[in-house]
Structures are given as C-alpha cells and as structure tokens.
N, C-alpha and C positions, 0 to 999 in steps of 0.2 A: 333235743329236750329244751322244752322253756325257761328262762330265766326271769329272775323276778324282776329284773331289769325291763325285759321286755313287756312283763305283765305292768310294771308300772307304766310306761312308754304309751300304750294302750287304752289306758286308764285316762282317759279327756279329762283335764279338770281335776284331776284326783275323786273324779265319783259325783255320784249325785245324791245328796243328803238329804234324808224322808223330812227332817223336821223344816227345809227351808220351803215354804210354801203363800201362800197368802188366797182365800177363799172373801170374795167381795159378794155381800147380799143387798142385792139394789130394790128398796121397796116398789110397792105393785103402784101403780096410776090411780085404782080407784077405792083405794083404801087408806089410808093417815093412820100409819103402825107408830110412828116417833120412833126411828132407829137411827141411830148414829152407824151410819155405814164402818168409817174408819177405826170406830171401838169397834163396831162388830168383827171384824176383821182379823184386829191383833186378838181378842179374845177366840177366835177360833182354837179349841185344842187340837183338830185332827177330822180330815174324810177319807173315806174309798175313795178311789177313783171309778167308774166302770170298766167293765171289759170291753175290749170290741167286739163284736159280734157277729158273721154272715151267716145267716140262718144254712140249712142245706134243704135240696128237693130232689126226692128217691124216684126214680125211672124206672121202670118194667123193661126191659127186653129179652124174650127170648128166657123166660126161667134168668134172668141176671137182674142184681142189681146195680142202677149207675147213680152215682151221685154226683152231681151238679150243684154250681150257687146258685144259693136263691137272694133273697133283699136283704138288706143288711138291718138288724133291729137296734132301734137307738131309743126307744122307749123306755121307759120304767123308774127306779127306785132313785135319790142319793142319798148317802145319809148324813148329814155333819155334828161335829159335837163340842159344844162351845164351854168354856167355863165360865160360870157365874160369880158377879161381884155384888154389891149391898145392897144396891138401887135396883138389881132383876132387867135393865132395859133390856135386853139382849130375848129373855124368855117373855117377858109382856110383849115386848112388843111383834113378837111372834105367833104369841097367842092372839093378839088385836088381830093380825090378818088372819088366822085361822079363822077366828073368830066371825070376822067382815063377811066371811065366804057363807058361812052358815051359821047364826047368831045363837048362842046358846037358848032364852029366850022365847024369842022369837018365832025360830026357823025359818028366818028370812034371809039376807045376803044379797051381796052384787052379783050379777049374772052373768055380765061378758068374761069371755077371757082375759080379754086386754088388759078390765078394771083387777085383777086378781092375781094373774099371772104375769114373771116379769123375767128376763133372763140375769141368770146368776154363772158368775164364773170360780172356776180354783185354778191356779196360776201355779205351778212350779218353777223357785227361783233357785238362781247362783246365790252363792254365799256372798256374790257382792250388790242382790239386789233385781241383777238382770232377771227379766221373764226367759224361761227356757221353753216351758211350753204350756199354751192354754187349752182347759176347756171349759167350751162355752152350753151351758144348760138352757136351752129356751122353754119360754113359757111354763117357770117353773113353781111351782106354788109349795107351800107346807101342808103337806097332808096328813103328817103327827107331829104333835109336839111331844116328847117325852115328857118324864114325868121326872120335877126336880127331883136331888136324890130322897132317901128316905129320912123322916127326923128319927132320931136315937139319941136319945140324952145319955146312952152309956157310948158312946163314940168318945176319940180322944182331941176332937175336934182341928187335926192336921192333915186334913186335906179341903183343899177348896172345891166346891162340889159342882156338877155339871150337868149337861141334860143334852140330849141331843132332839134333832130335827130332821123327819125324814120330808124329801121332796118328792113330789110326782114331777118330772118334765116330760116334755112333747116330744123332741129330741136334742142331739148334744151334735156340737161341730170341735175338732180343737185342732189346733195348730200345728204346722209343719208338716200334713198328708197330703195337702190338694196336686193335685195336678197340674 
C-alpha cells in the first residue's frame, strides 16, 4: 500500500501551480496597436491551454472496422482573458488590431498575413520564475474581442472587470515533445 511519503517523493517540485504562468502578446508587423507587451502580460488573468489532438481514419476490411492515425490537428481557437485597468490599453489596443484587419468604417484592412498575424506564446512557470513548458501559437491574430463587462450602476463596484480575447492560429508547437 502507498504511503504519503511516497506520494510526496513523487510529487517533482511539490506540484505544478495553475496560477504560475505568463502569456506574452507580441504585436502584428503591419498594424501599430500601442500595446505594452510587459503590462499585457502581468495583466493577463488566465487561458486554456489546447488539447493535443491526432485526428483518427476508419478502414473497411472485411465487414471490420480498423482505426489508424491520421494528421494531427493544431488549428483553431485560444482564448485569453485579461483584467482591465483605467487607461483600457490592453482592450484598445486589441481592438486597433481587430480593427486594422477589417476597419469598422470602411471594410478595408491589411491583407497579408504577415501584416496581421504574429506568433504569441503562454509559458508555464516554476514558482521561482523558470519556464517549465512553452506553447507557441503561430500566426495568431484576434478574431473576437469580448465585450467589456456589463455597466450596472446597482453593482457594488468590487470587482475589477475583464474581457477576454479569442484567437484564430494557424498552428501551435510547444516545448519538450520533439524528437
């Protein structure tokens, strides 16, 4: 039988803490959002991470089915969600690039991906700082911006309010699987 001895022994590090993290948003090339990377960063409150994911492909033989991997899928959603302070740079300047992409306006925008798209990381750390493991989101743009919270003048105004930010990426690589 186990001993909690042993379960601690086990236990690297004493555990890995959800809250130790750090998510860096590196503006796109060909838009001028005005973000302060390093405030955006500590103001992050919290993301998903993705799943991994190897798709499967179903084979016929013989009345049986065989299942087989197939490509592995790194596409799709992230979402993050940052708390807001008095100035807004965090959601302006998010909305600028949304914005840059398809102009309210207008409906005009930058075209390449280059100018729009930019790779963005979230980093799980130790509690003393060290990265334990990255992933990296390329070519990731904001495809919603939330919507700040709701005004209510019957609120008791103690909580600081937040908004999140969903991405589209092209795909994600992170740390410590290669080959």
């Amino acid at each position: 039988m186990a001993q909690i001895d042993d379960f601690k022994a086990n236990l690297i590090g004493g555990g890995y803490r959800t809250n130790q993290f750090r998510v860096t948003i590196t503006p796109p090339a060909g838009i001028a959002i005005g973000i302060d990377v390093r405030r955006t960063s500590f103001l992050c409150k919290g993301t998903t991470l993705p799943d991994i994911t190897i798709g499967t492909m179903e084979l016929k033989y013989r009345g049986r089915s065989i299942s087989i991997a197939g490509d592995r899928d790194t596409t799709g959603d992230w979402t993050t969600e940052f708390y807001m302070d008095t100035d807004m740079m965090i959601l302006n300047a998010l909305q600028r690039w949304n914005n840059g992409i398809n102009d309210f306006d207008e409906n005009t925008g930058v075209n390449s991906l280059s100018d729009y798209a930019t790779d963005l990381t979230a980093e799980m750390l130790d509690r003393d700082g060290t990265v334990l493991k990255t992933y990296i989101f390329k070519n990731a743009w904001p495809v919603t911006v939330g919507a700040p919270p709701a005004l209510d003048s019957a609120g008791e105004g103690t909580t600081i309010g937040t908004f999140t930010c969903t991405w589209k990426y092209q795909n994600y690589s992170l740390s410590g699987v290669n080959f």
